[in-house]
C-alpha positions in Angstrom: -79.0 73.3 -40.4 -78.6 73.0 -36.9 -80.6 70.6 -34.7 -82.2 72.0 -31.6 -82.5 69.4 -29.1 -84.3 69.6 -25.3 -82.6 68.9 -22.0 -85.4 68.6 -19.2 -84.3 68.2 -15.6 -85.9 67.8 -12.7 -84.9 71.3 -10.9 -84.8 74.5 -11.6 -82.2 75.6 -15.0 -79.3 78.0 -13.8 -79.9 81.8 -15.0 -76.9 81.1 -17.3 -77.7 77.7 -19.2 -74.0 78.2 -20.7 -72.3 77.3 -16.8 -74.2 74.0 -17.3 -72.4 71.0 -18.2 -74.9 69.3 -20.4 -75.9 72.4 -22.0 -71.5 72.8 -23.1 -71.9 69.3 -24.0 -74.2 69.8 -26.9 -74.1 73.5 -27.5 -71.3 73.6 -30.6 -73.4 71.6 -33.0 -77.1 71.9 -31.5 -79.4 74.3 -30.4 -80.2 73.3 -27.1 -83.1 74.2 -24.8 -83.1 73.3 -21.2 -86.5 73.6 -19.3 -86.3 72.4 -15.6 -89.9 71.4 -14.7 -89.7 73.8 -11.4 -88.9 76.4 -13.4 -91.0 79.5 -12.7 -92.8 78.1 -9.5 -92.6 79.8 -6.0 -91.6 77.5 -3.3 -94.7 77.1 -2.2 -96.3 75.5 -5.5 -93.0 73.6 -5.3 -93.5 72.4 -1.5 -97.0 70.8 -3.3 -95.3 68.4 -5.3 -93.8 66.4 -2.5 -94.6 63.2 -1.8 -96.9 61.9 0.9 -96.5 59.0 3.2 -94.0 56.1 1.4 -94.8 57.7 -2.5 -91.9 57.1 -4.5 -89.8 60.2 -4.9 -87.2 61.9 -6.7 -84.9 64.5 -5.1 -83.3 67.9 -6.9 -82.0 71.3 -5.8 -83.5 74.9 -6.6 -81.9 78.4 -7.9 -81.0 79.1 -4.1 -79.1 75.6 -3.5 -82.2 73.8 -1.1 -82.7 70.2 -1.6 -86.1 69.6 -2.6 -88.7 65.9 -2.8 -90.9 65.7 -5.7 -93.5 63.0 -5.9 -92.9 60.3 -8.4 -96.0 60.8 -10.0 -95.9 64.4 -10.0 -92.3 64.8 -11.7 -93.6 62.6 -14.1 -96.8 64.6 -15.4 -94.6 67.8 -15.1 -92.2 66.1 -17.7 -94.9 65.2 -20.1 -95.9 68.7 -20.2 -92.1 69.7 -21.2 -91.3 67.1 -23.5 -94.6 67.8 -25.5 -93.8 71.4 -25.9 -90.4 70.6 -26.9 -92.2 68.4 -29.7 -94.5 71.2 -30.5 -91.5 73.8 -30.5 -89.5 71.8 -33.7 -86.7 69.4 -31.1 -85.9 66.6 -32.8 -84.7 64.7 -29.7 -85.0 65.4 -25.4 -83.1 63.8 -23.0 -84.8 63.3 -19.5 -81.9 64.4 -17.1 -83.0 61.7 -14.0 -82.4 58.4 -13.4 -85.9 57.8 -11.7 -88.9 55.9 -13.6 -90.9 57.8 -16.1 -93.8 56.7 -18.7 -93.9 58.8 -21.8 -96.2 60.0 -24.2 -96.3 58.7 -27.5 -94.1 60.9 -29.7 -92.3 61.5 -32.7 -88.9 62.8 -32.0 -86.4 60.0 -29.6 -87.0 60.7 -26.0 -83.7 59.2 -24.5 -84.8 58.3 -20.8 -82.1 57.0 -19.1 -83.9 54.5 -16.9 -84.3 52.3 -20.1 -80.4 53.1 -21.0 -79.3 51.9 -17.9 -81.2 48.7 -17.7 -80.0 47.7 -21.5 -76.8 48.8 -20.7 -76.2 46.4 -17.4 -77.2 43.5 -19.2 -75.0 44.0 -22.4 -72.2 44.5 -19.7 -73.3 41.4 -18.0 -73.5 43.2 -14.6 -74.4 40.3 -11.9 -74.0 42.3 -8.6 -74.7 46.3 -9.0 -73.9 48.7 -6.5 -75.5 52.4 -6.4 -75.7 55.1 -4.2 -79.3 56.9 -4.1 -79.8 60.7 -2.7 -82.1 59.2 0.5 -82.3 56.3 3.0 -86.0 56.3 2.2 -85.5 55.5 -1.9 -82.7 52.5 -1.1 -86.0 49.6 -0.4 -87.2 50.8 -3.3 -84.5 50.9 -5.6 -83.4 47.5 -3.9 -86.9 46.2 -5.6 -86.5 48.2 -8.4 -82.8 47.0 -9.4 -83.5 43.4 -8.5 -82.4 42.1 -11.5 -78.9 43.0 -10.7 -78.7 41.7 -6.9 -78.0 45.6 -6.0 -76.3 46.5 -2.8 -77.5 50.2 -1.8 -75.8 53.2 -0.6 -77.5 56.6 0.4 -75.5 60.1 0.2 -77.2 63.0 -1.6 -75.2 65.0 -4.3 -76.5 68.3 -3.1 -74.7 66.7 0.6 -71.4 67.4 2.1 -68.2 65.6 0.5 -67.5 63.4 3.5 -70.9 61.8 3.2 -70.7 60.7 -0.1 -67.2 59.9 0.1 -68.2 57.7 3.6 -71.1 56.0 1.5 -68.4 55.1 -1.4 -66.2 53.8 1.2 -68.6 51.9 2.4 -68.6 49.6 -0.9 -64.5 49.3 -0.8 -64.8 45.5 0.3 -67.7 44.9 -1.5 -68.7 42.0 -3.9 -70.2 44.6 -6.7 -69.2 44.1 -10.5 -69.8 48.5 -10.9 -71.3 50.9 -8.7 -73.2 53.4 -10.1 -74.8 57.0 -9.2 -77.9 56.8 -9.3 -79.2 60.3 -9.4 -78.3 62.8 -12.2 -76.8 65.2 -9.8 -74.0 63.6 -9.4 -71.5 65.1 -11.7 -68.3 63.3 -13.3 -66.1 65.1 -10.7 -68.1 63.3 -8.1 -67.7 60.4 -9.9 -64.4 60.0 -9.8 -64.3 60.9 -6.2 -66.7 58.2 -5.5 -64.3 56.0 -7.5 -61.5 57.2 -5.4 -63.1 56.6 -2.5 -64.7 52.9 -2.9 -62.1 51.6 -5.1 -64.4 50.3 -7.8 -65.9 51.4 -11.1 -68.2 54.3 -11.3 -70.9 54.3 -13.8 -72.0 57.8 -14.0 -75.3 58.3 -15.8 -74.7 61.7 -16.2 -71.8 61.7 -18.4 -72.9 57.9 -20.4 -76.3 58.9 -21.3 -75.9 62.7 -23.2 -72.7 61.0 -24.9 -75.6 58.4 -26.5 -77.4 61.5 -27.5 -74.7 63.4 -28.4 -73.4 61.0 -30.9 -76.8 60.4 -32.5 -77.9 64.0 -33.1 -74.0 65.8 -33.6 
């Protein structure tokens, strides 16, 4: 019997959830449902969510390519919701496609949010000087707190930007002291990973392609 797993990101799904790379990742051995918590919202409900003054943010893209800010605390309760339906509708595992802080309900099935992942991952590696590049100049004091575990040096270059800026902000790390340099937003895809990589002459961690390979070889 196949396993239905949910993907929930923090835009809106494409029409065609079979051009998506996650949804190819899984789709020969689970059932996979992907629910992007914009999903059916006009972009004025959507303009609501954004955050006001210095909240913490999280940055994503709609159906028509526009860049859009979602408060923290707003992305959060609008992943609850998804992640308790997708309990409710039989998945036996979700994966939070974001990198950004999240609190979780108490639930049954594995909730892989790659926050935790990433954290567990960076010690086991014994990362002592991390590098990342973050969508906006207004998340890198945060994420400089946030990271400070790892001495972080921070970049900003969104993924939904032009080439040359996030090929000038992975330049920018070419003489730098960093053990790995990471995206830190989910839309940045392996192929801009390894243009990064290219570009700042170190090695790319890319949450999006680590964390569904976890998932994937837990529930394939």
């Amino acid at each position: 019997m196949r396993k239905k797993i949910t993907i929930v990101t923090m835009g809106q799904i494409p029409a065609n959830t079979k051009m998506h790379d996650i949804y190819n990742m899984f789709a020969q051995d689970c059932d996979v449902e992907m629910h992007g918590i914009l999903d059916g919202m006009s972009e004025e409900e959507i303009d609501m969510l954004a955050p006001q003054g210095s909240e913490m943010l999280i940055v994503s893209s709609l159906h028509t390519g526009r860049e859009v800010r979602i408060a923290e605390h707003n992305a959060i309760r609008l992943v609850n919701e998804r992640l308790i339906e997708a309990e409710k509708g039989g998945s036996v595992a979700a994966l939070i496609l974001c990198t950004g802080h999240f609190d979780i309900p108490d639930m049954r099935m594995p909730v892989f949010v790659p926050e935790k992942i990433l954290f567990s991952l960076f010690r086991a590696m014994g990362v002592k000087r991390l590098g990342a590049i973050v969508p906006k100049p207004e998340q890198i004091a945060a994420s400089e707190a946030y990271y400070s575990e790892f001495s972080p040096r921070i970049r900003a270059a969104s993924p939904y930007g032009t080439r040359e800026q996030i090929e000038a902000a992975a330049a920018s790390f070419r003489d730098s002291d960093v053990d790995i340099l990471m995206t830190d937003c989910m839309g940045f895809t392996e192929e801009a990973g390894k243009m990064i990589q290219a570009a700042s002459g170190k090695q790319v961690f890319v949450p999006r392609v680590v964390v569904p390979a976890l998932l994937k070889a837990i529930v394939s």
